[in-house]
Every structure is written in structure tokens, then in C-alpha cells.
N, C-alpha and C positions, 0 to 999 in steps of 0.2 A: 072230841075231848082235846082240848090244849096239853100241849107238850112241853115239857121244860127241861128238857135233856140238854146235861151240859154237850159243849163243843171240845171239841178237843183240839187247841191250837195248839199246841208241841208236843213232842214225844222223844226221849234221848238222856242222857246222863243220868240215868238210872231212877227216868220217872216220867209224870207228863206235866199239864199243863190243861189242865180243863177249867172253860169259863173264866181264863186271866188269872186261873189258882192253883201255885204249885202242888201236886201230890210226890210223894216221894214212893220210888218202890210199885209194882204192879197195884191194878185197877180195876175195879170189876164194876159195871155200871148197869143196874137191875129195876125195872121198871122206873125212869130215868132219874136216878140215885145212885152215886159216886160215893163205892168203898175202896179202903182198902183191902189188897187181894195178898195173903200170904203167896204166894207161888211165884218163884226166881226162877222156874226150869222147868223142860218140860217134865223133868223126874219128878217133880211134887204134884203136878197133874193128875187130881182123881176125879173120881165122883164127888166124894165129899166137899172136894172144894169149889166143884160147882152147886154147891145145895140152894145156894139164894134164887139161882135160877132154875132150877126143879124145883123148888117150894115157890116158886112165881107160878110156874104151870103154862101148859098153852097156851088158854086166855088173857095171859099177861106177856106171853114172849113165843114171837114165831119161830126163832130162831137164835140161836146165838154165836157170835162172832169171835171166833178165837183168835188173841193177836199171839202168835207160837214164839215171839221172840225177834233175834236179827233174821233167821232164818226160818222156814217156813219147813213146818216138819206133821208129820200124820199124828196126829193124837192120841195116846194110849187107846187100847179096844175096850176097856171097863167106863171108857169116858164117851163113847162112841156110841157105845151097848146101854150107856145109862141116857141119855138122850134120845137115843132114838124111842126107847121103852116110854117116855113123857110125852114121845110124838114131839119133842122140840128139834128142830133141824139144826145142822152143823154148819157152819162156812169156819173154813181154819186158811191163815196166811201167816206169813210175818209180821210182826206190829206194826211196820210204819202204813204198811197196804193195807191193815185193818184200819189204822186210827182213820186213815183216808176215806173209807170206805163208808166207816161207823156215821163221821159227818154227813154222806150222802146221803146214805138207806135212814138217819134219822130225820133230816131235813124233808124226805119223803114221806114221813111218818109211818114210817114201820115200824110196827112192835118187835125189837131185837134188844138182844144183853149182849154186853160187851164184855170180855176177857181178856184182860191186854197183861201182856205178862213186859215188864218194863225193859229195856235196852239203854 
């Protein structure tokens, strides 16, 4: 199946840059489809706000890549415990090491959602 996950060339002043298109504010990119993501912190980090990606489900997402911000910090355990219960895996960093990252493992085509909370 072809891929059309955007790219994410910038990340910084309080947003990104995916596919040459500014978004303003975090990002959540779900079976490869670029929203906007309420969540400035990790204190707004729930379950809830990951639903697009538990209502994707395994067979749409192996995994998902949490960008935690400037710094790279552990994930609530309601956020942890609800992933894991979907059987969807966790990788958590800092956003610039996620946005890096998300271009790799997508270019590979992996099935992953992306969580980038903006810097």
C-alpha cells in the first residue's frame, strides 16, 4: 500500500512544518493524516487525547511516537496503561528526536502515529 505521510521538515517556535505547511501548535499524525493536537504539556496528556490513535487500533498503528516536548520526560501511567491495553507500543523522546525519527521509521514504512507536542 502507498504511503503519503507528510514529512516533517521543521519543528520550533511553537509548531512544525510538515510537507513545506506551516501547522501552528502540537500535532498528531494518524494513519498518515496531520491534525491538530490540543496538548501544550505533558499535564494535558491523557488517554483521551490520544483517541484517534486507539480508535486506529493495531492494524493501523504499531506504535506510537510521543514527541514529550524540549525535554524528554516518561508519560503519565493512565497513558501508558491505555496503550498498552490496545496492544499499541510506546516509544516517548523529546520532539526534535521524535520529529527525526518519525521521518525515518515512516520512510521505512512503518505503521506509527505521531504525537508531537510543539517547542
Amino acid at each position: 500500500m502507498a504511503r503519503d505521510a507528510p514529512s516533517i521538515d521543521a519543528y520550533g517556535d511553537g509548531g512544525f512544518r510538515l510537507s513545506g505547511a506551516r501547522h501552528e501548535g502540537s500535532v498528531l499524525i494518524v494513519q498518515d493524516l496531520a491534525q491538530a493536537w490540543p496538548v501544550a504539556s505533558l499535564a494535558e496528556l491523557t488517554p483521551e487525547s490520544l483517541s484517534a490513535v486507539l480508535d486506529a487500533g493495531l492494524r493501523e498503528v504499531e506504535f506510537v511516537l510521543l514527541g514529550m516536548g524540549a525535554a524528554n520526560a516518561l508519560p503519565p501511567k493512565a497513558v501508558r496503561e491505555a496503550l498498552s491495553a490496545a496492544g499499541i507500543g510506546l516509544e516517548f523522546m523529546d520532539t526534535p528526536t521524535a520529529a527525526r525519527m518519525y521521518n525515518v521509521l515512516t520512510a521505512e514504512g512503518r505503521r506509527l502515529a505521531a504525537a508531537l507536542i510543539a517547542i
